[in-house]
N, CA, C and O of each residue as an XYZ file, in Angstrom:
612
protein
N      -8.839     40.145     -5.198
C      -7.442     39.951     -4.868
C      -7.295     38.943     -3.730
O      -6.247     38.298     -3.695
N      -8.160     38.749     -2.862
C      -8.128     38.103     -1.599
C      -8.425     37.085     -2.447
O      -7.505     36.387     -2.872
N      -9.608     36.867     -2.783
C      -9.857     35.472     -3.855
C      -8.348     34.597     -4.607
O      -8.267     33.376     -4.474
N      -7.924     34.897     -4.900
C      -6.771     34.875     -5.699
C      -5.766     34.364     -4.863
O      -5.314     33.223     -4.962
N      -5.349     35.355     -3.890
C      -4.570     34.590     -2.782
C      -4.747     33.308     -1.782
O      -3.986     32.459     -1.317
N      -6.019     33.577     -1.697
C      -6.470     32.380     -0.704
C      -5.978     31.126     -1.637
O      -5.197     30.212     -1.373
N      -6.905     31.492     -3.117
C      -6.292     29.917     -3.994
C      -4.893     29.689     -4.121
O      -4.634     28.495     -3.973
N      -3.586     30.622     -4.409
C      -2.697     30.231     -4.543
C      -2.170     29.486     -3.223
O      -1.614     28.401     -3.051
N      -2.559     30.480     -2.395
C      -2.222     29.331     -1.375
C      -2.249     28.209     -0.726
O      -1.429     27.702      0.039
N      -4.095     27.583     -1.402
C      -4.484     26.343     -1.010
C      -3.471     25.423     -1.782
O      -3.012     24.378     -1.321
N      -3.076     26.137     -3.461
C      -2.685     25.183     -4.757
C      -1.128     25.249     -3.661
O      -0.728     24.124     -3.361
N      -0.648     25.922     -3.333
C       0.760     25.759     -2.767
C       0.464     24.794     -1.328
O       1.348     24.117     -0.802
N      -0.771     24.872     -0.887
C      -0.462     23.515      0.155
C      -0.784     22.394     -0.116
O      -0.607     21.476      0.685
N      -1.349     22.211     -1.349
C      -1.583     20.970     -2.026
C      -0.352     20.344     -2.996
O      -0.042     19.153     -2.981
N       0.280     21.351     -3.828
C       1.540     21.148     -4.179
C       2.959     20.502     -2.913
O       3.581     19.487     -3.225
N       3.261     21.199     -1.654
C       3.682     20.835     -1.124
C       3.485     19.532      0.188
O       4.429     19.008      0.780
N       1.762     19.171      0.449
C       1.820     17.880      0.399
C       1.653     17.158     -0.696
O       1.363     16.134     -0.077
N       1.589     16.814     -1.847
C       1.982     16.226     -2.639
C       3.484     15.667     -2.808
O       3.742     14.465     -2.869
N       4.373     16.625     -2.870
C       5.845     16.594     -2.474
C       6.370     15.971     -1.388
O       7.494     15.491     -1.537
N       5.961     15.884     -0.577
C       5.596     15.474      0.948
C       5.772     14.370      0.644
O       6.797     13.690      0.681
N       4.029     13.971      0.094
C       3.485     12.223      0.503
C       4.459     11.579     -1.048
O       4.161     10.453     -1.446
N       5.025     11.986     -1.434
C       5.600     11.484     -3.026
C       7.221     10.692     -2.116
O       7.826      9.697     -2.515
N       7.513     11.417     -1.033
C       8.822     11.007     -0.644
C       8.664      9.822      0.426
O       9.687      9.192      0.693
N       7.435      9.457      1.077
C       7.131      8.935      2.059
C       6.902      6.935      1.573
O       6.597      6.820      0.386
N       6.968      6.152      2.005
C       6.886      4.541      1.679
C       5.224      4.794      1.314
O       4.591      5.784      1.681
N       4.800      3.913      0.686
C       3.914      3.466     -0.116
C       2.644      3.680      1.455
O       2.019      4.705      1.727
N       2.620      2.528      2.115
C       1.782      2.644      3.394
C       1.582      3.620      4.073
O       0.455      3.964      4.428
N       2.950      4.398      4.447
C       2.687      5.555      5.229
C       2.060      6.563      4.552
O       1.369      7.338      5.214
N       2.154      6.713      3.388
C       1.672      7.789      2.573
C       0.469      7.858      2.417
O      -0.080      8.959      2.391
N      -0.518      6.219      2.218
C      -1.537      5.637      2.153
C      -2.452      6.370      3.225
O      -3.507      6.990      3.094
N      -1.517      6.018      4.549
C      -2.121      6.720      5.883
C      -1.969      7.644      6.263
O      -2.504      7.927      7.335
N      -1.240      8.500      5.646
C      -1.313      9.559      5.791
C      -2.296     10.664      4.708
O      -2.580     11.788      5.124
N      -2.614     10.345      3.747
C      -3.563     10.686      2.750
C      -4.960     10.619      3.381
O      -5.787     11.529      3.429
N      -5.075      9.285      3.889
C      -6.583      9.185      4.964
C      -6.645      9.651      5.677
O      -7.779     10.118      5.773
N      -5.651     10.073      6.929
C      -5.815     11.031      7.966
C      -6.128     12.709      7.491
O      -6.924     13.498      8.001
N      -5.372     12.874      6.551
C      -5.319     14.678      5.903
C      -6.911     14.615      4.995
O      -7.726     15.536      5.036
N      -7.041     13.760      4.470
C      -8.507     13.828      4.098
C      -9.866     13.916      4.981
O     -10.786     14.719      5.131
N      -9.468     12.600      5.501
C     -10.418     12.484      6.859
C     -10.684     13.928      7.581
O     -11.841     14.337      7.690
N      -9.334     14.852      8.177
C      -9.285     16.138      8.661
C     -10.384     17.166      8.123
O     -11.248     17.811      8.717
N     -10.052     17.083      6.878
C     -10.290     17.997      6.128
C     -12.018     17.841      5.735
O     -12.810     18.784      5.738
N     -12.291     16.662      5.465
C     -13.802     16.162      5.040
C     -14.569     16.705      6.250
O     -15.718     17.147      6.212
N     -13.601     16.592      7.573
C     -14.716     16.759      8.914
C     -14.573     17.910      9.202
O     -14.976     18.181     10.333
N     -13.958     19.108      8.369
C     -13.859     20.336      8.787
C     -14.985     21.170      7.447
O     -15.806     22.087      7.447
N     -14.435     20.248      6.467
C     -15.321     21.037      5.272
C     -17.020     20.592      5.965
O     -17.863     21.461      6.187
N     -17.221     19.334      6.182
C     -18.482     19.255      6.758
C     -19.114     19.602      7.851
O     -20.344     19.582      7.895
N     -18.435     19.931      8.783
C     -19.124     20.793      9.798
C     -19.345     22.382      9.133
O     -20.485     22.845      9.091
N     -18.271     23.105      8.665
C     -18.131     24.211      8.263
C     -19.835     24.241      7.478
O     -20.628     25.157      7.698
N     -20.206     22.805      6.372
C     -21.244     22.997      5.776
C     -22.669     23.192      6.497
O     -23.662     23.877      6.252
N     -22.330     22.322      7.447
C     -23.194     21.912      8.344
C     -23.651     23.276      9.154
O     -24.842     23.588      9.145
N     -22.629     24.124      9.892
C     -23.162     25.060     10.110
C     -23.365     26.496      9.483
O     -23.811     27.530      9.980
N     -22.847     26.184      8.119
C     -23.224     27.174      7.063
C     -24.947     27.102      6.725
O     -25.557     27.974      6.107
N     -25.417     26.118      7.169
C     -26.978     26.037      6.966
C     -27.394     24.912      5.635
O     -28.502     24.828      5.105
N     -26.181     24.117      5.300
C     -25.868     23.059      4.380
C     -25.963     21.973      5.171
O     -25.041     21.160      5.104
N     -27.033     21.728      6.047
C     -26.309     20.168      6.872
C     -26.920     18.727      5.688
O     -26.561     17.562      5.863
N     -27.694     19.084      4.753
C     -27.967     18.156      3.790
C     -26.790     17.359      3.348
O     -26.737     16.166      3.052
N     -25.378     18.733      3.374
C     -24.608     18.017      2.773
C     -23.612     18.336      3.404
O     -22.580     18.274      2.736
N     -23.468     18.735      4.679
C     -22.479     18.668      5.479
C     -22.088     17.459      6.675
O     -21.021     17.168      7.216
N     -23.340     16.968      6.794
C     -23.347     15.361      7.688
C     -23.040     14.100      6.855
O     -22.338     13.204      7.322
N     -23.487     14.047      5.816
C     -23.002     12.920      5.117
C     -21.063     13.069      4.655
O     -20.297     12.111      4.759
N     -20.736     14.135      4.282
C     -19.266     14.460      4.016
C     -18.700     14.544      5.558
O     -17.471     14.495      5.604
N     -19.390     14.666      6.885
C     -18.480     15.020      7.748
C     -18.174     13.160      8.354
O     -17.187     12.709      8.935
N     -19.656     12.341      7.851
C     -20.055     11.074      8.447
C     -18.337     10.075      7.167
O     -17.258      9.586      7.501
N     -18.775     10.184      6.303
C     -17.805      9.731      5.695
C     -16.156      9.815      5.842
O     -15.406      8.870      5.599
N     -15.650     11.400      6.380
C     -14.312     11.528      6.738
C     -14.111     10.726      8.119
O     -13.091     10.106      8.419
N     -15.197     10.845      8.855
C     -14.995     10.008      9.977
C     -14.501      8.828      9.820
O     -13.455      8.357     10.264
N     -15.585      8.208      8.934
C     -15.068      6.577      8.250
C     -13.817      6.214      7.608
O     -13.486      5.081      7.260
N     -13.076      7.421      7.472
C     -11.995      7.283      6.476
C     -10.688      7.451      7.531
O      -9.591      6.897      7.460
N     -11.309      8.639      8.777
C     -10.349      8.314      9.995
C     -10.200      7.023     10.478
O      -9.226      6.422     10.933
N     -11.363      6.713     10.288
C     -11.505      5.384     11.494
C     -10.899      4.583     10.910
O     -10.695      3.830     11.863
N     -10.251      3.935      9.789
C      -9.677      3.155      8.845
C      -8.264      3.409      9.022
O      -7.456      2.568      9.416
N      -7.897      5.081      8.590
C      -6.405      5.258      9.237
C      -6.093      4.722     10.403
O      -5.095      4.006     10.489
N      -6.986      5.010     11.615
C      -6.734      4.461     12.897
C      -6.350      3.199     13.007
O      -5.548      2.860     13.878
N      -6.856      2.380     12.168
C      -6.642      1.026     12.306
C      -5.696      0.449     11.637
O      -5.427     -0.751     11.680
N      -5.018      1.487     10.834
C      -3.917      0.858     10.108
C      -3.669      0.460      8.634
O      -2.789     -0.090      7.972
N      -5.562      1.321      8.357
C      -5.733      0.638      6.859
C      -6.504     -0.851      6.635
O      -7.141     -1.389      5.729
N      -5.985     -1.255      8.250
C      -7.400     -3.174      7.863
C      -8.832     -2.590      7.527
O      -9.392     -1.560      7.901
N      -9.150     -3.428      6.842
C     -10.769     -3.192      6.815
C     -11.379     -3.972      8.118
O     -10.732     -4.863      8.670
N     -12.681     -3.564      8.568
C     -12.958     -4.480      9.533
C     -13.343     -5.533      9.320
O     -13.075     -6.306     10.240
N     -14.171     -6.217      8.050
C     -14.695     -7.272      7.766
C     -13.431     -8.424      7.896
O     -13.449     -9.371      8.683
N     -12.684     -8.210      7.240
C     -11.453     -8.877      6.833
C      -9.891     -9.235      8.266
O      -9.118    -10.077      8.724
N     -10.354     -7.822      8.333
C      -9.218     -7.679      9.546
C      -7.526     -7.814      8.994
O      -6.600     -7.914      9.799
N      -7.344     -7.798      7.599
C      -6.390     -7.758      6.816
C      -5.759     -6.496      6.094
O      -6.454     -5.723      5.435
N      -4.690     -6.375      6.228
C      -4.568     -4.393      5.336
C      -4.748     -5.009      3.747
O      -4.414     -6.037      3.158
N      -5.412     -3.866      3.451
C      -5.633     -3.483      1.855
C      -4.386     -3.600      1.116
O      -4.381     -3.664     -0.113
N      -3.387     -3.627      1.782
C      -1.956     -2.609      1.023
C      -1.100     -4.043      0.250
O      -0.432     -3.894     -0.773
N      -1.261     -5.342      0.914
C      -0.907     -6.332      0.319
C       0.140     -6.938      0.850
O       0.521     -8.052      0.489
N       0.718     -6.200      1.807
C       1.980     -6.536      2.678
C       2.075     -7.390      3.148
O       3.159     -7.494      3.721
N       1.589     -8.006      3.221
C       1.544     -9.634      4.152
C       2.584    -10.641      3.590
O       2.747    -11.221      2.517
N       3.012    -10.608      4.405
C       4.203    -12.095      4.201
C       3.246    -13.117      3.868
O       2.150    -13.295      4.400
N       3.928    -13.962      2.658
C       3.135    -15.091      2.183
C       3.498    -16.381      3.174
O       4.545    -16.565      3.796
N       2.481    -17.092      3.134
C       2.162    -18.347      3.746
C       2.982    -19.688      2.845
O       2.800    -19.702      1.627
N       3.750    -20.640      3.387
C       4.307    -21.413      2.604
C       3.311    -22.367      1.941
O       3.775    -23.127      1.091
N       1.959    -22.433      2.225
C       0.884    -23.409      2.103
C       0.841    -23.284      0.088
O       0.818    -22.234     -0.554
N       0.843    -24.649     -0.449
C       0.087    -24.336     -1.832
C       1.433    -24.320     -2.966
O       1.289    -24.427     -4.184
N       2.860    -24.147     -2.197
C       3.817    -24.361     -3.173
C       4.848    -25.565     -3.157
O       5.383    -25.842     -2.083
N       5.008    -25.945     -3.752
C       5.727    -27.556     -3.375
C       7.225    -27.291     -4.332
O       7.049    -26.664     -5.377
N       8.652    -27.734     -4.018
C       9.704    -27.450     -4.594
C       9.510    -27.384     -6.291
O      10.425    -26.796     -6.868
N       8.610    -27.830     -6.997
C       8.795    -28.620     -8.112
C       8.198    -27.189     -8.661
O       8.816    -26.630     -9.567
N       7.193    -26.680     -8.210
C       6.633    -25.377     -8.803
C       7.624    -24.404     -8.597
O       7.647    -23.563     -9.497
N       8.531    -24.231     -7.617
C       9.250    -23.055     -6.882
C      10.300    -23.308     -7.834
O      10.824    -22.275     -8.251
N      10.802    -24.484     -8.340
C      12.202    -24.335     -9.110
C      11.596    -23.930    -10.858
O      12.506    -23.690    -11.652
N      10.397    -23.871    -11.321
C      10.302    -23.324    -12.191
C       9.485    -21.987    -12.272
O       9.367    -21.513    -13.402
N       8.938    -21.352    -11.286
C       8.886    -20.148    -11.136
C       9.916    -19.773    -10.864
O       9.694    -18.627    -10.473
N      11.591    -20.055    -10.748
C      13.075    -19.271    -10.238
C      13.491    -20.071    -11.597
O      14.714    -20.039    -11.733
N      13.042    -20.552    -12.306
C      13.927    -21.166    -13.429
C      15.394    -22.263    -13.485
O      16.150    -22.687    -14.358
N      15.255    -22.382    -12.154
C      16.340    -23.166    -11.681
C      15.740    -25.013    -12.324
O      14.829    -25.388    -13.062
N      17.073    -25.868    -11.384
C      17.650    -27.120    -11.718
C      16.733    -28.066    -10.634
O      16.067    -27.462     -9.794
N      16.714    -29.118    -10.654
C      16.631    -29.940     -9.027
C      17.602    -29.958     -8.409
O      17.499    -30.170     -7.201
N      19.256    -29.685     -9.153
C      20.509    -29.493     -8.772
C      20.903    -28.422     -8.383
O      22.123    -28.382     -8.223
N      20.378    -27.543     -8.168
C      20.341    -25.867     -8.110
C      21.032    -25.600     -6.712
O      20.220    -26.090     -5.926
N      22.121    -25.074     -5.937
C      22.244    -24.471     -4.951
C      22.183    -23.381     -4.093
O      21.369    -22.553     -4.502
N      22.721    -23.073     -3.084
C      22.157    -21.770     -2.922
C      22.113    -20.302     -3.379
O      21.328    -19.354     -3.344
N      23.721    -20.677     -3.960
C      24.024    -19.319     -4.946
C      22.877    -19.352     -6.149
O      21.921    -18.577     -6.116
N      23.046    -20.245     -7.128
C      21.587    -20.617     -8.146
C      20.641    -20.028     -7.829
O      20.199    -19.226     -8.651
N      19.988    -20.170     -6.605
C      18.744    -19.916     -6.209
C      18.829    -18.537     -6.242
O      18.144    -17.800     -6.951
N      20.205    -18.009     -4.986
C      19.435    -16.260     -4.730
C      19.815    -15.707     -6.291
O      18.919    -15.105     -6.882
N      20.865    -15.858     -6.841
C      20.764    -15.152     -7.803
C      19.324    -15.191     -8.801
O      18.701    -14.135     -8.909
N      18.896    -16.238     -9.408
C      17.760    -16.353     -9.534
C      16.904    -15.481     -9.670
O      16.542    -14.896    -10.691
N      16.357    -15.327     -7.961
C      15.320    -14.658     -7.118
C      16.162    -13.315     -7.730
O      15.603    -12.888     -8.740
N      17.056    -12.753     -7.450
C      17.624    -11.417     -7.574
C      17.243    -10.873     -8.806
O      16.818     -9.725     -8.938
N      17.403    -11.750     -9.784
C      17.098    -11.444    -11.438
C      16.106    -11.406    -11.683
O      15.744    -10.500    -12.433
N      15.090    -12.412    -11.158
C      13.563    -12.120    -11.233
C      12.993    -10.980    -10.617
O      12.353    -10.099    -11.192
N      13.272    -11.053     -9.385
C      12.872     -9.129     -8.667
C      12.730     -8.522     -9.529
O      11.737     -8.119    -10.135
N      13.994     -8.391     -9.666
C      14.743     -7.054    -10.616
C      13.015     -6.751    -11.455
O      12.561     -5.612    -11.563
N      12.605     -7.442    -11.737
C      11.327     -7.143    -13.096
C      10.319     -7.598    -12.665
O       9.567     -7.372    -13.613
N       9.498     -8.265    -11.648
C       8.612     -8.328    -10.643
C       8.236     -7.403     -9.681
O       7.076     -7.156     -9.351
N       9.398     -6.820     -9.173
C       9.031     -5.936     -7.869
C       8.241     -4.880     -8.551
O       8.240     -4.358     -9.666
N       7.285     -4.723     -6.984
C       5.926     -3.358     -7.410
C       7.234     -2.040     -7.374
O       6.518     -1.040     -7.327
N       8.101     -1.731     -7.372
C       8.494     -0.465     -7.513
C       9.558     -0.185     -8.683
O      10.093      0.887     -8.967
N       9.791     -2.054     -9.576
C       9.996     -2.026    -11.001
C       8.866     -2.180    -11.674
O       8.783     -3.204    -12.353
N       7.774     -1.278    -11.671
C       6.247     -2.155    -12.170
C       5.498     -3.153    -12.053
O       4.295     -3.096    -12.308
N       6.043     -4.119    -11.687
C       5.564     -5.751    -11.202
C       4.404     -5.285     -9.926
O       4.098     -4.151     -9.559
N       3.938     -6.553     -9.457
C       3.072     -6.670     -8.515
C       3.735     -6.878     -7.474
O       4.948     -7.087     -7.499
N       2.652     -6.835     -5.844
C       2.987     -7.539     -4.953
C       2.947     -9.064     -4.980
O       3.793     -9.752     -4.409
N       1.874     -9.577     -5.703
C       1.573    -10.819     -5.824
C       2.258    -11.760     -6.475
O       2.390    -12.934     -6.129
N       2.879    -11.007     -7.825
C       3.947    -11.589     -8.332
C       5.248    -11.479     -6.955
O       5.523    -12.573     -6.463
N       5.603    -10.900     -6.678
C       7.042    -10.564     -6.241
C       7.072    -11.718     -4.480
O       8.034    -12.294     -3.971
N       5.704    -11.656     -4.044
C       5.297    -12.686     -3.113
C       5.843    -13.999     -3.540
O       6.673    -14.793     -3.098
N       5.082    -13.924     -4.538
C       5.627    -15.805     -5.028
C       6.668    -16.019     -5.564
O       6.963    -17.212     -5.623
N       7.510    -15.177     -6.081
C       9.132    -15.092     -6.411
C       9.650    -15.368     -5.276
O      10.510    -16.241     -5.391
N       9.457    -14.895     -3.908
C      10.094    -14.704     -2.506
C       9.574    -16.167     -1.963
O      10.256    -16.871     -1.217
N       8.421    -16.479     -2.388
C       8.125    -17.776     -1.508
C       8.610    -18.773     -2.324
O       8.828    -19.830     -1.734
N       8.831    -18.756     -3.441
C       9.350    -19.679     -4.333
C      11.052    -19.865     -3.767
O      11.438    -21.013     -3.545
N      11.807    -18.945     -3.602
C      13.241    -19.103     -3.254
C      12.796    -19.382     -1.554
O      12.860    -20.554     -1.184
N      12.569    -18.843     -1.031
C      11.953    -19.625      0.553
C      11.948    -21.799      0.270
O      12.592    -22.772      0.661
N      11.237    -21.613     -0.275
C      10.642    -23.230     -0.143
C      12.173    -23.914     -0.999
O      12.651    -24.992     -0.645
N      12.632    -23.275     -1.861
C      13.682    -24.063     -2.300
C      15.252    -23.447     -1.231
O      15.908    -24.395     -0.800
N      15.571    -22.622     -1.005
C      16.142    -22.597      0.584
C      15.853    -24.029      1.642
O      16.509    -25.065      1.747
N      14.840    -23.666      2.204
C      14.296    -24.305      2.914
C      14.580    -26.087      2.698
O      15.141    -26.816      3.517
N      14.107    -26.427      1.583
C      14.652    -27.969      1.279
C      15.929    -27.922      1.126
O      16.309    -28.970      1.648
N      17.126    -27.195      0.616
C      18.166    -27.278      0.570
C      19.311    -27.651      2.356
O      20.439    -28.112      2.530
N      18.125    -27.097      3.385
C      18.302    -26.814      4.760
C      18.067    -28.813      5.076
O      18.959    -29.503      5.570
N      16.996    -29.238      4.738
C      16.369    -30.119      5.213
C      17.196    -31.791      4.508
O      16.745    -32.888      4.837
């Protein structure tokens, strides 16, 4: 009976962070998944560790560490020093007007209304939270940027 309870209750705190991290932005949730893991890896592995399991309680406690230490930082990896998550504002380098008005489907005559609407219609079916990518939805955004931008100049 104790058996039984203990599980419903783990499945009910796993159900309710689930619920939790389901309402939270994409990143925070990210980091917050690594921190509650991380917790948990370094509790299940000591627990192993001094259960008389340290075969396999130091490598699981060595790994949650690694997975803290990553939350800590925000998610960059260290090699890179860049987050995983893709967020990065794109760089104007590599797009020239002539590519940007046919990735937005626009004119050379195109103004500014032209443009955002455009960009707006393309989102719409690019953006990562209509299925699309970040990578796509980057170059949709830098594409109306660079044709903005000359319209300025």
């Amino acid at each position: 009976m104790t058996l039984i309870f203990g599980l419903v209750a783990v499945l009910g705190l796993l159900l309710g962070l689930g619920f939790v991290f389901s309402r939270m932005k994409t990143e925070t949730a990210a980091q917050s998944t690594r921190i509650t893991l991380g917790v948990i890896g370094v509790l299940a592995g000591l627990l192993l560790t001094l259960r008389g399991a340290g075969v396999l309680g130091v490598p699981i406690a060595g790994a949650a560490i690694g997975m803290l230490g990553i939350a800590m930082r925000g998610g960059r990896s260290k090699a890179g020093g860049q987050e995983r998550t893709g967020s990065r504002a794109p760089s104007q380098r590599g797009m020239d007007a002539g590519e940007a008005r046919e990735i937005l489907g626009v004119g050379k005559d195109a103004g500014e209304d032209e443009i955002r609407s455009a960009h707006r219609t393309l989102m719409k079916r690019v953006h990562p939270d209509a299925g699309g990518s970040d990578g796509l939805a980057s170059r949709v955004t830098l594409a109306r940027d660079v044709l903005l931008d000359a319209l300025k100049k």
